[in-house]
VOPAGU-2260 file (C-alpha; in pm, 1 decimal, decimal comma):
REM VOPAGU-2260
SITE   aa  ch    i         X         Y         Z
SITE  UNK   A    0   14355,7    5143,8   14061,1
SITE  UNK   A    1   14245,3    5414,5   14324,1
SITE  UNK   A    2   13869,1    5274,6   14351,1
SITE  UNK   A    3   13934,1    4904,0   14364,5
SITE  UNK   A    4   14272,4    4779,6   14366,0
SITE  UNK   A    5   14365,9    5040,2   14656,8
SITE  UNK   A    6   14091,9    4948,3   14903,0
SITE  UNK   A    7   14136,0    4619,8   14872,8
SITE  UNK   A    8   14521,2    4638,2   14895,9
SITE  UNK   A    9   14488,7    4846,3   15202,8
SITE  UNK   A   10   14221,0    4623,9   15403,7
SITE  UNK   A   11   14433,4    4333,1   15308,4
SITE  UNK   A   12   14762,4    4472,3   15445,8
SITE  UNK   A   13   14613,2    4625,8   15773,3
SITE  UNK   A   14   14458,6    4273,8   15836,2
SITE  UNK   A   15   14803,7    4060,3   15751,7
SITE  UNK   A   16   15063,7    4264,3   15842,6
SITE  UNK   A   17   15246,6    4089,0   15552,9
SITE  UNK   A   18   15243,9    4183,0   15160,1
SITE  UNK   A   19   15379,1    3834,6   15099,7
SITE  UNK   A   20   15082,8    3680,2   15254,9
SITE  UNK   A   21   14837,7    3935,8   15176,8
SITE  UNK   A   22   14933,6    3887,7   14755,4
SITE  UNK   A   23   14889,0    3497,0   14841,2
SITE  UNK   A   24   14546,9    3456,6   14973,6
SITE  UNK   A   25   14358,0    3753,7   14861,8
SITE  UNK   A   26   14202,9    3578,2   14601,1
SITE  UNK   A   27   14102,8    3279,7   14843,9
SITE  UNK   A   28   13914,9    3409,5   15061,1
SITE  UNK   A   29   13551,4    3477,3   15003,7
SITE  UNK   A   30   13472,9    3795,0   15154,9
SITE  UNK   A   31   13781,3    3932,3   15051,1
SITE  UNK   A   32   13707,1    3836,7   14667,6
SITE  UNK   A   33   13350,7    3894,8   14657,9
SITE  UNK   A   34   13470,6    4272,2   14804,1
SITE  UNK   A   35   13716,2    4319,9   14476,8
SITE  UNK   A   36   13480,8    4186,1   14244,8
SITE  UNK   A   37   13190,7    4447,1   14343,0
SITE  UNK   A   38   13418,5    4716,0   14363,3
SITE  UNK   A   39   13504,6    4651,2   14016,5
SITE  UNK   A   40   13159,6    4580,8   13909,8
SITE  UNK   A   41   13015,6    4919,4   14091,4
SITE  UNK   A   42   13269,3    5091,3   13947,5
SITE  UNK   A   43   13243,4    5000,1   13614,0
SITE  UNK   A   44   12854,1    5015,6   13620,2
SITE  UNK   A   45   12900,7    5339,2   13766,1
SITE  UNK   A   46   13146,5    5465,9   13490,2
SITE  UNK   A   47   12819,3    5323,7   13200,8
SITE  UNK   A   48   12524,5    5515,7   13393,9
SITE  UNK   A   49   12762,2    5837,2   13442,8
SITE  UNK   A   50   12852,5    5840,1   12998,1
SITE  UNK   A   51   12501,3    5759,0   12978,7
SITE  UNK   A   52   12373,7    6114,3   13176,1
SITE  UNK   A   53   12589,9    6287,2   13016,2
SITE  UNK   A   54   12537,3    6210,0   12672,0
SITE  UNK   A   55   12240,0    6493,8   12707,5
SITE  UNK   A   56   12283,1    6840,9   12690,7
SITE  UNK   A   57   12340,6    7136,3   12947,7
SITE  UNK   A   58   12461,6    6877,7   13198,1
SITE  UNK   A   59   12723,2    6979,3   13472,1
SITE  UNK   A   60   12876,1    6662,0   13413,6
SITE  UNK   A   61   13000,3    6655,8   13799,8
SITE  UNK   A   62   12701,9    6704,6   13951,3
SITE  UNK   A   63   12572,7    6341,3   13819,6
SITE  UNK   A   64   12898,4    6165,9   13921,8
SITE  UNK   A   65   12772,6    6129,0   14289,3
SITE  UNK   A   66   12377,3    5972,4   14155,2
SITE  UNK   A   67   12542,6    5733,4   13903,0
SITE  UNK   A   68   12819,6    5577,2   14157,6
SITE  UNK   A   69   12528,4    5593,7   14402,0
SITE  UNK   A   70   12290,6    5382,2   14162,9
SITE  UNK   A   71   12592,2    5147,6   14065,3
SITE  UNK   A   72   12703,9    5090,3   14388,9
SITE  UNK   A   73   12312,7    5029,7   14522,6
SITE  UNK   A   74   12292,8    4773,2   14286,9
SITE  UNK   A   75   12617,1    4559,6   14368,2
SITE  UNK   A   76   12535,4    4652,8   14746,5
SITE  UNK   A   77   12159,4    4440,6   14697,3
SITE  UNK   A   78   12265,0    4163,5   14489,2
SITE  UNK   A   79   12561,8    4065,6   14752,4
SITE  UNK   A   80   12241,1    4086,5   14977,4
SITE  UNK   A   81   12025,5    3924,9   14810,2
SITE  UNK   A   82   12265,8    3653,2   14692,9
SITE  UNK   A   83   12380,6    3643,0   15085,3
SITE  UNK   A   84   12742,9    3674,4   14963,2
SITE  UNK   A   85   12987,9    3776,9   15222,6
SITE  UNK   A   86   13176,9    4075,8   15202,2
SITE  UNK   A   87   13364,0    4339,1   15341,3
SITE  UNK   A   88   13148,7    4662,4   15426,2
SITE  UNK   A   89   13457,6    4900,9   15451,9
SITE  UNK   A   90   13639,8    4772,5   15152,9
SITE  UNK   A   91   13285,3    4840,0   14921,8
SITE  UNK   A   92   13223,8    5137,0   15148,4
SITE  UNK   A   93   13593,5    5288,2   15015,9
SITE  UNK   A   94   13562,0    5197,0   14687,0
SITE  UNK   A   95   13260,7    5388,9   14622,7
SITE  UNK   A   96   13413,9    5702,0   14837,4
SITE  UNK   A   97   13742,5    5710,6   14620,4
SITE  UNK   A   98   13545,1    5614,9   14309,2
SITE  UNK   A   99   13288,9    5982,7   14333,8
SITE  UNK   A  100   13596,1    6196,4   14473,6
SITE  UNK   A  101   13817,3    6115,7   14187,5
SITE  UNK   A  102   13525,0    6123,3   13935,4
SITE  UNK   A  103   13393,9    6426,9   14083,5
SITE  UNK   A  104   13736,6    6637,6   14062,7
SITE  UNK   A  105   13844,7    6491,8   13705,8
SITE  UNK   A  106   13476,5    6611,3   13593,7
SITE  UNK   A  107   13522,7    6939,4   13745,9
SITE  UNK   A  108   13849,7    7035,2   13648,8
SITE  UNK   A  109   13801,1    6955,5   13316,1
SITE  UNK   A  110   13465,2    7075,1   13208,2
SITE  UNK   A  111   13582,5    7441,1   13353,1
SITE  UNK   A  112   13926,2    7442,2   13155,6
SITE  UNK   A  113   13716,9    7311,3   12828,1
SITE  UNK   A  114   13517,2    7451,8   12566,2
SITE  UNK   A  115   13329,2    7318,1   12302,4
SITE  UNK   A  116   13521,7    7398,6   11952,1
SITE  UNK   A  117   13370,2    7317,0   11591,7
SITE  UNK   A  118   13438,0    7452,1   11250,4
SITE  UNK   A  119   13200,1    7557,0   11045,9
SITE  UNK   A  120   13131,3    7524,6   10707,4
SITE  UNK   A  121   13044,1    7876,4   10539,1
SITE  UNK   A  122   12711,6    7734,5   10342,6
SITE  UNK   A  123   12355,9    7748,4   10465,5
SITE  UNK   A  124   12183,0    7924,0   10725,1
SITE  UNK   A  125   12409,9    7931,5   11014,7
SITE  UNK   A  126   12262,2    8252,3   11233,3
SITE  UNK   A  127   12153,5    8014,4   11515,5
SITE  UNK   A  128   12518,7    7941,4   11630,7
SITE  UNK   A  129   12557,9    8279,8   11720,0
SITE  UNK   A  130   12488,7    8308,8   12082,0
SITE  UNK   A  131   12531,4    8008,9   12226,4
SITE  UNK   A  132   12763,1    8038,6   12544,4
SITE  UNK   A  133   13094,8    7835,6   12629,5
SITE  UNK   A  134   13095,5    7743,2   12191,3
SITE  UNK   A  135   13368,7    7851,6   11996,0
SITE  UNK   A  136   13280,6    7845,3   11616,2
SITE  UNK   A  137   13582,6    7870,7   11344,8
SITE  UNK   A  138   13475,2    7965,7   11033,1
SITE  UNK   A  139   13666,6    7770,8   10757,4
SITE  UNK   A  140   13791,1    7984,0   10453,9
SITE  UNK   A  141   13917,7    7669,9   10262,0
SITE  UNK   A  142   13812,1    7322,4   10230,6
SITE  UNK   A  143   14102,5    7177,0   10366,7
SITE  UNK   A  144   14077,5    6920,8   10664,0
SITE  UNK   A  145   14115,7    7108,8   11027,9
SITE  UNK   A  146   14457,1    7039,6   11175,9
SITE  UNK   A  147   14291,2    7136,7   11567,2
SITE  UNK   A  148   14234,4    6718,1   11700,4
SITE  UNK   A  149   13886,5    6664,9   11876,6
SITE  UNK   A  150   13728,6    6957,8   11677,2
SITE  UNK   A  151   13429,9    6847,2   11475,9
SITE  UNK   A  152   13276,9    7015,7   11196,5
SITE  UNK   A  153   12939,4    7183,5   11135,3
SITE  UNK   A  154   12758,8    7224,9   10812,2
SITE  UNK   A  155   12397,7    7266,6   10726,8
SITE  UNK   A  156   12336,5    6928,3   10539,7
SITE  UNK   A  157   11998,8    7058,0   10368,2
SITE  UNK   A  158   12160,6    7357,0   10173,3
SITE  UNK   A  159   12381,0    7341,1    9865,7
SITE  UNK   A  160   12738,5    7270,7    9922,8
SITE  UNK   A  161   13021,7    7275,6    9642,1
SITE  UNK   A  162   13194,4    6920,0    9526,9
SITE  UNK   A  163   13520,1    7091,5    9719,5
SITE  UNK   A  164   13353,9    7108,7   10057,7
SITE  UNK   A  165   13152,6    6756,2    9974,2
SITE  UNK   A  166   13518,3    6615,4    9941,5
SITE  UNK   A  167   13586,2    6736,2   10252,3
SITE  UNK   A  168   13315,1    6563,7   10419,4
SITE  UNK   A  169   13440,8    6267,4   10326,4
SITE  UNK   A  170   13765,6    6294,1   10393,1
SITE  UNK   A  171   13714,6    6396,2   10749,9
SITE  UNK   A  172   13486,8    6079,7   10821,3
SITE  UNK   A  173   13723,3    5862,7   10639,2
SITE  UNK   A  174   13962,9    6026,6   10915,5
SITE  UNK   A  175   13771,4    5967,7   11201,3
SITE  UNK   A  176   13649,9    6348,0   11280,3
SITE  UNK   A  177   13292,4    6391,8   11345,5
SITE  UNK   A  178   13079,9    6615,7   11098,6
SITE  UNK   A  179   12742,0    6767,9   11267,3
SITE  UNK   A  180   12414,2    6835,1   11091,5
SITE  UNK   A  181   12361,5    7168,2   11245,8
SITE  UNK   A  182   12015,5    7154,6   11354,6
SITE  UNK   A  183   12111,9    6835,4   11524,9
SITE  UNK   A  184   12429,0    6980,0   11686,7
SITE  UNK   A  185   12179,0    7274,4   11803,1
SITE  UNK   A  186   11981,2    7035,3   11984,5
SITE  UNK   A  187   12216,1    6871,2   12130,4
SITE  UNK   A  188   12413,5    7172,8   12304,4
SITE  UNK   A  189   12067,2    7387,3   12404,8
SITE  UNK   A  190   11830,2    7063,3   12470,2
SITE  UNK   A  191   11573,8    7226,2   12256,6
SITE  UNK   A  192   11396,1    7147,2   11872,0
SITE  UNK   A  193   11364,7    7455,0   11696,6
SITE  UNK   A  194   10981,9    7500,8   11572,9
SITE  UNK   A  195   10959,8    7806,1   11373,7
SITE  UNK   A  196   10834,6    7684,8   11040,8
SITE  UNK   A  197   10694,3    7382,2   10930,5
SITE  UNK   A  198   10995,6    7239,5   10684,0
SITE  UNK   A  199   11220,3    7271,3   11042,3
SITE  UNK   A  200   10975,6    7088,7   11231,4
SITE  UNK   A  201   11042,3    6737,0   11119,2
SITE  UNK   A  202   10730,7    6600,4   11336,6
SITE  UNK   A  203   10764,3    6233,5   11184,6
SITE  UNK   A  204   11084,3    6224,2   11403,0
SITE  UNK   A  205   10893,4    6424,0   11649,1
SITE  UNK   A  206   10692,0    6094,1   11720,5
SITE  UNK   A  207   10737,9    5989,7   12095,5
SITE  UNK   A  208   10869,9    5626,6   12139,1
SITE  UNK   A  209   10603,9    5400,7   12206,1
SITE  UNK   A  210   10761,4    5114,8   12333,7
SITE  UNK   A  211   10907,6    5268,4   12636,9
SITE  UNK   A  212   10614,4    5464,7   12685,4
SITE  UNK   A  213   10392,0    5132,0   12767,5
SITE  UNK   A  214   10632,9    5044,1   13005,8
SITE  UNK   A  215   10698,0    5374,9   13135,0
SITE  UNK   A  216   10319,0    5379,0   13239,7
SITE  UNK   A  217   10360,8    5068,8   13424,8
SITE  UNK   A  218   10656,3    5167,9   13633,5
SITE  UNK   A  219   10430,2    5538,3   13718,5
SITE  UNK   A  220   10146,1    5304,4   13885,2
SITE  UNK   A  221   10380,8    5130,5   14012,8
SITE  UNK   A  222   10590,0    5430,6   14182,0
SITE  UNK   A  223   10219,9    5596,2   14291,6
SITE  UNK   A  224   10087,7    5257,3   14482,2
SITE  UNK   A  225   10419,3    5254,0   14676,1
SITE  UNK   A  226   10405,3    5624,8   14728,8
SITE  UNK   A  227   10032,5    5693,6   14806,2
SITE  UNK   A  228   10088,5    5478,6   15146,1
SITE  UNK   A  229   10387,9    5608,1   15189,9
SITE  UNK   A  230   10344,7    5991,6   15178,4
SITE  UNK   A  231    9994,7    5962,9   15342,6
SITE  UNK   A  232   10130,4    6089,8   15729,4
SITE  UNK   A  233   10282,3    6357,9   15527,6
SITE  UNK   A  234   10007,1    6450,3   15297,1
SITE  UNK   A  235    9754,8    6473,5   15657,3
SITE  UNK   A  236    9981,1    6691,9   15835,2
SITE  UNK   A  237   10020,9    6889,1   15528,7
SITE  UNK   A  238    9668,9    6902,6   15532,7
SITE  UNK   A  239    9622,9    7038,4   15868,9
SITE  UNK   A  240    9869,0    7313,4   15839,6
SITE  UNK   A  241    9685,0    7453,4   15544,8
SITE  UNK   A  242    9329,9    7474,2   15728,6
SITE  UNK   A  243    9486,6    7632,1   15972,1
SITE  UNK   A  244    9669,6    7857,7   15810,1
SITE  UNK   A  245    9375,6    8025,8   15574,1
SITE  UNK   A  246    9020,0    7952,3   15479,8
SITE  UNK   A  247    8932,1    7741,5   15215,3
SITE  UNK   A  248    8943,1    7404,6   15073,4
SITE  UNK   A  249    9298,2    7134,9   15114,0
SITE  UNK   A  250    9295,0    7059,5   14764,1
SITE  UNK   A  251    9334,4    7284,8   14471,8
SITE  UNK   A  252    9127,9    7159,4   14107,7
SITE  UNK   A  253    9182,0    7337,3   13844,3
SITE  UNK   A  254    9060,5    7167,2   13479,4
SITE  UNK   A  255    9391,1    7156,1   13248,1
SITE  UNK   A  256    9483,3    7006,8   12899,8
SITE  UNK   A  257    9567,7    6696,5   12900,4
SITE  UNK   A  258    9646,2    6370,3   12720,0
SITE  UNK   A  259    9583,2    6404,7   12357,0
SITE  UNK   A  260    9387,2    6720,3   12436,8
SITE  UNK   A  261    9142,0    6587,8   12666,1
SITE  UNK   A  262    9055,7    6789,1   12907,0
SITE  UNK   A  263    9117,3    6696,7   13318,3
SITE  UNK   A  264    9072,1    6825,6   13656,4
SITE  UNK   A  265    9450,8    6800,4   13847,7
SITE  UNK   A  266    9478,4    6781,3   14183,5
SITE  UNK   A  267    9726,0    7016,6   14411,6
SITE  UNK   A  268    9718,3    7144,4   14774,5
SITE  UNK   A  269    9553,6    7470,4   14757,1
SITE  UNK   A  270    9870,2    7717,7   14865,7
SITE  UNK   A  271    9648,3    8037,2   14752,7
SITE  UNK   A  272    9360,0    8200,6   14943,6
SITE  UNK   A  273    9021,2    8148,8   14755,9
SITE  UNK   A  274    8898,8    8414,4   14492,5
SITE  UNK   A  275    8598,1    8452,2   14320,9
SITE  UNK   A  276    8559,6    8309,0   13993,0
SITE  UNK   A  277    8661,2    8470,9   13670,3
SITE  UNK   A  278    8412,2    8612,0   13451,3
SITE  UNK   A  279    8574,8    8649,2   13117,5
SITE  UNK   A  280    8855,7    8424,5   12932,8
SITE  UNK   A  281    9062,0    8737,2   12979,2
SITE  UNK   A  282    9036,2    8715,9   13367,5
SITE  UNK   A  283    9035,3    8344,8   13349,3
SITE  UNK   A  284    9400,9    8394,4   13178,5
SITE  UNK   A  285    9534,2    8646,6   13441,9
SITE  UNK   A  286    9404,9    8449,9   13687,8
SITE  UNK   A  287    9568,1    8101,4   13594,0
SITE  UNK   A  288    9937,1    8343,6   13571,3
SITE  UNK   A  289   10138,5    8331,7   13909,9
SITE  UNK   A  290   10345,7    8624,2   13946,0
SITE  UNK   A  291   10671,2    8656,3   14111,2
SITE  UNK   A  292   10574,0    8719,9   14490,2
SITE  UNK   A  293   10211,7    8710,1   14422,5
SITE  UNK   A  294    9983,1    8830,5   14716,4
SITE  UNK   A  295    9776,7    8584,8   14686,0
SITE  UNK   A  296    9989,2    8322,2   14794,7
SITE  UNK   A  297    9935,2    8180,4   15189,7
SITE  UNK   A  298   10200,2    8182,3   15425,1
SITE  UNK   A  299   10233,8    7788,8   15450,9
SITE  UNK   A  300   10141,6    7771,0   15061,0
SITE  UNK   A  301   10483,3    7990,7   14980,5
SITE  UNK   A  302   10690,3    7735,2   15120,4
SITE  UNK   A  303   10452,7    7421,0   14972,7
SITE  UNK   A  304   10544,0    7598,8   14592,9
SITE  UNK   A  305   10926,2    7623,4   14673,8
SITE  UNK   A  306   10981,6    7251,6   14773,3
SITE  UNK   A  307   10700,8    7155,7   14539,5
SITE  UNK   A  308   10551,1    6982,6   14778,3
SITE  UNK   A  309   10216,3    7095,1   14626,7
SITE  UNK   A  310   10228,8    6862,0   14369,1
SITE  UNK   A  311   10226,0    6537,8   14548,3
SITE  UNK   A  312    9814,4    6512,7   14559,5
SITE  UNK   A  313    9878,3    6481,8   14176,7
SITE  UNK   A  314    9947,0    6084,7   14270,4
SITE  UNK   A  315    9604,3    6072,9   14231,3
SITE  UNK   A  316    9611,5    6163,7   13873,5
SITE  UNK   A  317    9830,4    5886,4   13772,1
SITE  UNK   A  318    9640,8    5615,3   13967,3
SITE  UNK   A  319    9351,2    5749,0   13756,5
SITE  UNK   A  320    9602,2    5751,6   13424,1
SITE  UNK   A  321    9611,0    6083,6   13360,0
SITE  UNK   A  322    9962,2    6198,1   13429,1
SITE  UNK   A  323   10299,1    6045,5   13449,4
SITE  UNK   A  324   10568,4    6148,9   13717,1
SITE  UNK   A  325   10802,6    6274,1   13414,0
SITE  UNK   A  326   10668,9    6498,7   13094,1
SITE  UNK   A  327   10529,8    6829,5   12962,6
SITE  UNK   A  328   10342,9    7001,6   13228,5
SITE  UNK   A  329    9979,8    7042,4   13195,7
SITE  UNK   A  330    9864,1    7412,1   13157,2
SITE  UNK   A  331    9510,8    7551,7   13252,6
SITE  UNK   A  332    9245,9    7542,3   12971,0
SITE  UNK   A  333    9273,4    7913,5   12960,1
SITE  UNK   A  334    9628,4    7932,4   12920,0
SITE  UNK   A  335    9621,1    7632,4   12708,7
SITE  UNK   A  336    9371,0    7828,5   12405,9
SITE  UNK   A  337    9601,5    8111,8   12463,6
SITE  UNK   A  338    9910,6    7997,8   12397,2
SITE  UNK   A  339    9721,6    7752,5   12072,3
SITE  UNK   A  340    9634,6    8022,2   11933,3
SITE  UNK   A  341    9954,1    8234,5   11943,6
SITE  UNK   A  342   10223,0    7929,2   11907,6
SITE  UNK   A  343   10250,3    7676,2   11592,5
SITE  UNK   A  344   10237,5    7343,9   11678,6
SITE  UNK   A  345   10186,6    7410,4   12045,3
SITE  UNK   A  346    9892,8    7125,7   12063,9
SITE  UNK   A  347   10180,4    6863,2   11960,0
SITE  UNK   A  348   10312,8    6832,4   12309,9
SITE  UNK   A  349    9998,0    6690,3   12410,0
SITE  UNK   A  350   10129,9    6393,2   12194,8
SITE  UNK   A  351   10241,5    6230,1   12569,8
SITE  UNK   A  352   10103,3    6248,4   12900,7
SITE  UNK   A  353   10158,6    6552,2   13069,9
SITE  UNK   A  354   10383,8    6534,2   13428,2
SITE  UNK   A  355   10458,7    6624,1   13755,6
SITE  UNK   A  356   10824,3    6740,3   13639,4
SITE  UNK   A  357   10960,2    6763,5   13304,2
SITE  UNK   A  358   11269,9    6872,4   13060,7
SITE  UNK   A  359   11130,8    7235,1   13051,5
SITE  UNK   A  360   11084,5    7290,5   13423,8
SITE  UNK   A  361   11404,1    7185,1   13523,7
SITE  UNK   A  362   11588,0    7376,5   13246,7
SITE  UNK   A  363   11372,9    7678,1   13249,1
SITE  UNK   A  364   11147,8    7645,7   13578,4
SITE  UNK   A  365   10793,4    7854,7   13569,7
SITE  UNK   A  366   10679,4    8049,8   13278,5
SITE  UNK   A  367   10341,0    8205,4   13152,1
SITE  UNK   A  368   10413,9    8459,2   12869,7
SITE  UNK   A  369   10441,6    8361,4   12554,3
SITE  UNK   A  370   10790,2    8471,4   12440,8
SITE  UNK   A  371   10876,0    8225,9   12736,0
SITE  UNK   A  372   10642,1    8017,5   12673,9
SITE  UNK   A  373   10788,5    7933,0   12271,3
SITE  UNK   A  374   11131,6    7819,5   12441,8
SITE  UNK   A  375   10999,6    7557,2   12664,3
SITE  UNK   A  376   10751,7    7446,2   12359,9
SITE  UNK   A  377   11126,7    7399,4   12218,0
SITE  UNK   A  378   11229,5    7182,4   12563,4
SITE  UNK   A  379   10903,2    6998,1   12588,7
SITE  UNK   A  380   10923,8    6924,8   12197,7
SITE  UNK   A  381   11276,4    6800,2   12269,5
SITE  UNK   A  382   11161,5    6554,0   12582,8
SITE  UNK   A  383   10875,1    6412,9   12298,9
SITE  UNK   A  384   11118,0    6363,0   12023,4
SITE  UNK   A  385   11446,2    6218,5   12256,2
SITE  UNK   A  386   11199,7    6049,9   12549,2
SITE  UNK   A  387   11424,7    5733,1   12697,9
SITE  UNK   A  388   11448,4    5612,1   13008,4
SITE  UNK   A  389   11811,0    5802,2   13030,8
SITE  UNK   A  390   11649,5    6168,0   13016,7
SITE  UNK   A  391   11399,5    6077,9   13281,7
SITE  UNK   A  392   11664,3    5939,5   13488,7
SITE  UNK   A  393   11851,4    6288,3   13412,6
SITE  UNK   A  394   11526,4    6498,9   13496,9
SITE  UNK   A  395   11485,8    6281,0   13829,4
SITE  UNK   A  396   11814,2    6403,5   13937,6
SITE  UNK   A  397   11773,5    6780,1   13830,3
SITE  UNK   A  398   11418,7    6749,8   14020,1
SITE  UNK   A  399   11625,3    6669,5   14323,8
SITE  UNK   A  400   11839,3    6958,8   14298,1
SITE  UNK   A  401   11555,3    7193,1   14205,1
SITE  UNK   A  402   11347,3    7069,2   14501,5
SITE  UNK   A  403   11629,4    7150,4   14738,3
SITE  UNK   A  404   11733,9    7480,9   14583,5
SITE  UNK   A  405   11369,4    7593,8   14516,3
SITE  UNK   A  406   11481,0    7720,6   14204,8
SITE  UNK   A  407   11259,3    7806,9   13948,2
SITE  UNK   A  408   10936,1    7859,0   14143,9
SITE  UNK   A  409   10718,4    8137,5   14193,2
């Protein structure tokens, strides 16, 4: 009603002067029809990409409502275009307006008066709830079916639960309220795939999808010929200011794991002065670390790392396959036999191609020690095992907002 009915209704009565004639003819004239029906289209497109985002976890579900209106909107906006369909700029122009603003303040509002509730079932190992922020878990003493509506319940599925609680189970999906594996729920709420032991690994699920990873690669060449050309008078200025600014080569190559393990040299603009090279795989490891405020960092390459502007030359890499815009950052050979050697599983992330941005860099930004380093194995194993077109969409948009905040970089 406020998104497309009301800008419509307005328009209409500003134009006639008349609600009698304005009800009569709305529908009859082109422009004014073709405006209604893409309001209503943009909306409701809007209202599917916006569910769709925030189906994931850890998302601030109003800070997608602007993107996914944006996106819907687009999309009406270049089919009338295309189609060469008349219609009325402001009308559209309103609809979308009204459509974020309302969005935006429902979102807010009621993701900061609401917290997640679940109760738990007391069987199985449940020490990883503990912790977890903005969760409230109730502990149930009895199995008797939880009176609290839009609650679901948690139980650990793989340990051994009574016929009394099994009953209960049932009863509550025969109701309609949802029961959650834990493990699952875990993954869900902290967007990361626990990887302790071997029996909680479950790599057969762990395998990425293949299907929308062939035509994920086509859409990355795509995206690099288009931007190659595009950021080239950006990339030479760039260019400039860092000869000018210290000695030393544009480009930075530095050999890193990559794709199934194979080795490959990336590309970056060089935002450190040169050093000589390291002797041992000791000094190779410090070396590949970046420290907070590292002295080593130029003057034009500190601001290069905070807008990650840096990592554009990396185009290059996925012209030549070896990257994709979206997935696990690659991590220097050094670092890479390091963290093998200390991590399980650790060489399973090479299972896709490694990326400019990725799940664990917008959730966790830059990290090099290995406690660190074992939570955004979990995020990286969690972009392999839930990769979609949807969670690259929703680490395009975090990239944005990391990009302008410079969060995260070092």
């Amino acid at each position: 009603m406020i998104a497309v009915v009301l800008p419509s209704t307005v328009r209409g009565l500003f134009d006639s002067r008349d609600f009698d004639y304005f009800s009569r003819t709305i529908l009859e004239y082109g422009n004014s029809r073709n405006s209604l029906i893409a309001s209503f289209v943009g909306l409701f497109v809007g209202v599917a990409l916006f569910r769709r985002l925030c189906n994931f976890p850890g998302v601030r579900s109003y800070e997608y409502v602007l993107p996914s209106f944006f996106m819907s909107y687009g999309i009406v906006t270049a089919a009338l275009l295309i189609f060469r369909l008349e219609y009325i700029v402001s009308v559209v122009a309103t609809s979308f307006a009204l459509a974020v603003m309302t969005f935006f303040v429902i979102c807010y509002l009621s993701q900061r008066y609401t917290a997640y509730v679940f109760h738990v079932v007391p069987c199985g190992d449940m020490s990883r709830l503990h912790g977890i922020p903005h969760v409230e878990w109730d502990y149930l003493c009895e199995p008797v079916l939880p009176k609290m509506p839009g609650a679901g319940i948690v139980v650990d599925l793989r340990a051994e639960i009574g016929d009394e609680w099994e009953r209960l189970l049932a009863e509550a999906a025969l109701a309609g309220v949802p029961v959650y594996h834990c493990k699952q729920l875990l993954e869900s709420i902290t967007g990361q795939v626990q990887i302790e032991h071997i029996s909680e690994n479950s790599l057969g699920s762990l395998n990425p999808n293949d299907g929308y990873g062939k035509v994920k690669q086509g859409i990355d060449l795509l995206i690099a010929l288009v931007a190659l050309p595009m950021f080239s008078p950006l990339l030479l200025l760039i260019a400039l200011a860092i000869r000018l600014d210290s000695p030393g080569p544009v480009l930075f190559r530095q050999l890193r794991m990559g794709f199934r393990g194979h080795p490959f040299q990336v590309y970056k603009f060089r935002t450190m002065r040169p050093v000589t090279a390291p002797g041992t795989n000791d000094d190779a490891r410090r070396a590949a670390i970046t420290q907070s405020d590292d002295d080593r960092i130029t003057r034009i390459g500190r601001f290069l790392r905070r807008t990650r502007i840096d990592e554009i030359p990396q185009i290059l890499n996925i012209l030549r396959g070896e990257m994709s815009w979206i997935g696990p950052r690659p991590e220097a050979m050094a670092l890479s036999g390091w963290y093998q050697s200390e991590i399980s599983f650790y060489s399973y992330r090479h299972v896709v191609k490694p990326g400019i941005t990725g799940w664990a860099q917008v959730n966790q930004g830059h990290v090099a020690e290995i406690h660190d380093v074992h939570y955004k194995l979990c995020y990286d194993f969690y972009y392999i095992k839930y990769l979609s077109a949807w969670l690259d969409t929703l680490i395009l948009f975090r990239t944005i907002r990391t990009v302008i905040t410079g969060s995260g970089a070092k």
